[in-house]
C-alpha positions in Angstrom: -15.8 -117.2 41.4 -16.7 -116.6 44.8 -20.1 -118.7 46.8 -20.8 -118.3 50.0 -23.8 -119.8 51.4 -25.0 -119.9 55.6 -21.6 -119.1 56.6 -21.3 -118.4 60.0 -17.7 -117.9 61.9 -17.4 -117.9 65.5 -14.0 -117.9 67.4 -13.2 -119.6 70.7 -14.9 -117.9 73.5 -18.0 -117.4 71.5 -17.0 -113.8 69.7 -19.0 -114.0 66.6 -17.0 -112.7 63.4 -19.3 -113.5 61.0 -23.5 -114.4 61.2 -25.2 -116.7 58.6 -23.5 -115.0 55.4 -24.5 -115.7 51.4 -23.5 -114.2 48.5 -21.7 -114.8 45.6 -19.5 -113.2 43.3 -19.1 -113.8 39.6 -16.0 -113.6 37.2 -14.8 -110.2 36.4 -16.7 -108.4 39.4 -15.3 -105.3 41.0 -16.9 -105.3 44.3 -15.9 -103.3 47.5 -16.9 -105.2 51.1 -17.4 -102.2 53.3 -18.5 -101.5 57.1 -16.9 -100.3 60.3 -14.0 -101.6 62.0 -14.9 -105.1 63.8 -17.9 -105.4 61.2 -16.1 -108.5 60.1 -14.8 -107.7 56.7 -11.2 -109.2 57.5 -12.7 -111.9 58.3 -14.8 -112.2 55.6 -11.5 -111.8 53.5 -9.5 -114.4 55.4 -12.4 -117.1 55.0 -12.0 -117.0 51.0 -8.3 -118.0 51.5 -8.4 -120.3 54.7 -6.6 -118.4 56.9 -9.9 -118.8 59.1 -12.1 -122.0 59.2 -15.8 -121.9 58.7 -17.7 -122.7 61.4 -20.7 -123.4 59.7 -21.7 -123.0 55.9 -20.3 -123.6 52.7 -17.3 -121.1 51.2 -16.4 -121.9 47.6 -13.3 -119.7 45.7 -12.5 -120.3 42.2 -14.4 -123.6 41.5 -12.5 -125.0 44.6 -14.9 -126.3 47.7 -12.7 -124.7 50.5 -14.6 -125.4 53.7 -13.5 -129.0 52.7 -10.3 -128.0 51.5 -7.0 -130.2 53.3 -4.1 -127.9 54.5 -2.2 -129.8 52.2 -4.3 -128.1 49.1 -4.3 -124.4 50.9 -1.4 -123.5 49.2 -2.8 -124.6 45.5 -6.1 -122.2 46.0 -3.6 -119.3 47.7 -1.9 -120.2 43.7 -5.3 -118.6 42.1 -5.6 -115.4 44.4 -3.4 -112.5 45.2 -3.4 -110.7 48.4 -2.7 -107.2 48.9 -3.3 -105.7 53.0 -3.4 -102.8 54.5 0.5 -103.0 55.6 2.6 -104.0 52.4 4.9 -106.6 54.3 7.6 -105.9 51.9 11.2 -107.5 52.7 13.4 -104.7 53.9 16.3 -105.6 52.5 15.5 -106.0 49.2 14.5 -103.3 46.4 11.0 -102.9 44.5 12.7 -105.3 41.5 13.6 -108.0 44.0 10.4 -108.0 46.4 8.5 -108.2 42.7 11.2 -111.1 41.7 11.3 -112.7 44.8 7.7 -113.7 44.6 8.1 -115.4 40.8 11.1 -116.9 42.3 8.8 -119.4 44.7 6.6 -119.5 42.0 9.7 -121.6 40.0 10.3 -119.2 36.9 13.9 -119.3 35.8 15.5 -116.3 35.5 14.8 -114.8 32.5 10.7 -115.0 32.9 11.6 -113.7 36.0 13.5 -110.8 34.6 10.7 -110.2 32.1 7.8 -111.0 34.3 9.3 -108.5 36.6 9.3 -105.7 34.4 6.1 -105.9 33.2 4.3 -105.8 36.5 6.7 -102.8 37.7 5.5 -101.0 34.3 1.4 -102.0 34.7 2.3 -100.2 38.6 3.9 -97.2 37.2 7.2 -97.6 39.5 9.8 -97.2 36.9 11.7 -94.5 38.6 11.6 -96.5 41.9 12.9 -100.0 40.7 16.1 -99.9 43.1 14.7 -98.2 46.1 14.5 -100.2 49.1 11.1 -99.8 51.3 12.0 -97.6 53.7 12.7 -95.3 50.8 9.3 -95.5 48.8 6.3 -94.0 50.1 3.0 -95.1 51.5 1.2 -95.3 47.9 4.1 -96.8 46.6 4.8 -99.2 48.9 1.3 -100.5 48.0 2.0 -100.6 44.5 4.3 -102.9 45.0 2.3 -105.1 47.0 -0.7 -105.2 44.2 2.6 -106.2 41.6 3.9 -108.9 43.9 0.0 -110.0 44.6 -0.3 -110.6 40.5 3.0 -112.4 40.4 1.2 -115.7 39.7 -1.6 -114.5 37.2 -4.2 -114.8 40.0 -7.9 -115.5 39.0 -9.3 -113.5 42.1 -7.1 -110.1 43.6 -8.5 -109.8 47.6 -7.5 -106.4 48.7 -8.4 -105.8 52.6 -8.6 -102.2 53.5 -5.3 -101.0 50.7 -5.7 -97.8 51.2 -6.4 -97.9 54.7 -2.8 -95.8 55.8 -2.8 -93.5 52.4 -4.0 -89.9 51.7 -7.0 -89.0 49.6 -5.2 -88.5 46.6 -3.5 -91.6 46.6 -6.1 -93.7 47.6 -7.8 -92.5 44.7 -4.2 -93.5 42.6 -4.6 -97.2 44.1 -8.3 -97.9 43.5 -7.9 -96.4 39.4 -4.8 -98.8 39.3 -7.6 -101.6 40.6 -10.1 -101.2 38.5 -7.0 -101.0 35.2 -6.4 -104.8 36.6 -10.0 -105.7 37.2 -10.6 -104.3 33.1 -7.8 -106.9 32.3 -9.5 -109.1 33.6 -9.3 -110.1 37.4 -11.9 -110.3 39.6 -11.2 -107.8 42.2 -12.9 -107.9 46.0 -11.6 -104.9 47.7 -12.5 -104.4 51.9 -12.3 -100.6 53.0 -13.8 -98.3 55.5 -13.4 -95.0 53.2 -17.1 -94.1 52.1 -15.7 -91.4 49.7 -13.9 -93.9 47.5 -17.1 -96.1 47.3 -19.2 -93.3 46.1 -17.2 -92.0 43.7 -16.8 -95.2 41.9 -20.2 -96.9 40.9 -19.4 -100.4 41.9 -21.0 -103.5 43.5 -20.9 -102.9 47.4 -21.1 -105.6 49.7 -22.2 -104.1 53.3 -20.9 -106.1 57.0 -22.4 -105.0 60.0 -21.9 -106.8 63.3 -20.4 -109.5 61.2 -24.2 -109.8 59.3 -24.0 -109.1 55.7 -26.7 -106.2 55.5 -27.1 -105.0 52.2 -25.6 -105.6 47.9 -26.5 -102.4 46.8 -25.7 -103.4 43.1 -29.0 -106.0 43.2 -30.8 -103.3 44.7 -31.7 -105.5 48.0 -31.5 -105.2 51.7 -31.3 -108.5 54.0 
């Protein structure tokens, strides 16, 4: 699912996001990529859907070679993953139903999948009693919520969350990771980035550890690099 093998980004001026990284992650993983802020884990994240450019190694995301991957092919491999961040990026002026919609309708469903489509994610996110409320009237957890159900609009193979509960209270963040690990038992590989220690030991789960952009441990193989 995911291959990463002596992959190394640095940006222009020499700031080193990422140092000599391998791993790789296997269909129907939950893993969380954790470490402090500026550790690289963004980074990491934006690699697997070439929003950065390796500067050296291989990267390879559902069967697709993407450190060789043409711009004009970035959008077929964005197709196969869904991408929830820390701010939800909704569209202001449009309710829970039509952000959801909105993202089938670029997808090309006609507008009864879309309808049906619709409904189904807003029921496997639990926001029945919120499907007409614009953004600004949902709150933090829920605003997320409908991130995760626009993120799975295209049946993704791979679900990359960076840092989703990042902005949310204990007690929701603990709502959002249980409603990522009811996806991941569906059946999509789920690679979430966060900071919050708590969440990560309360959940026994993979753990990928970044540290001045060095991967530094994978705690679920019991091995330290």
């Amino acid at each position: 699912m995911i291959k990463l093998e002596n992959v190394s980004l640095v940006f222009q001026g020499g700031s080193v996001a990422l140092s000599n990284v391998s791993t790789s992650i296997s269909e129907g993983e939950f893993v969380y990529l954790i470490g402090p802020s500026g550790s690289g884990k963004s980074s990491f994240l934006k690699l697997l859907y070439k929003e950065y450019f390796a500067t050296k190694g291989t990267v390879e995301v559902v069967d697709m070679d993407v450190t060789s991957l043409p711009k004009w092919k970035i959008p077929i491999l964005r197709r196969k993953l869904g991408i929830v961040t820390q701010e939800p990026q909704l569209l202001e002026d449009r309710t829970t139903f039509e952000n959801i919609s909105f993202a089938l309708e670029i997808l090309g469903y006609d507008s009864k999948e879309i309808e049906a489509k619709t409904s189904t994610l807003i029921d496997l996110v639990e926001l029945h009693e919120s499907v007409y409320k614009f953004p600004y009237q949902l709150s933090g957890g829920e605003q997320t919520r409908v991130s995760i159900a626009r993120a799975l609009a295209s049946n993704p193979l791979l679900l990359l969350c960076d840092e989703p509960t990042g902005n949310l209270d204990p007690n929701l963040s603990i709502q959002i990771v249980t409603l990522l690990e009811k996806i991941n038992r569906a059946g999509t590989t789920v690679l979430m980035a966060t900071h919050d220690s708590s969440i990560v030991n309360r959940r026994k789960k993979r753990v990928l550890q970044l540290n001045d952009g060095k991967l530094v441990s994978d705690a679920a193989q019991g091995r330290y690099i």
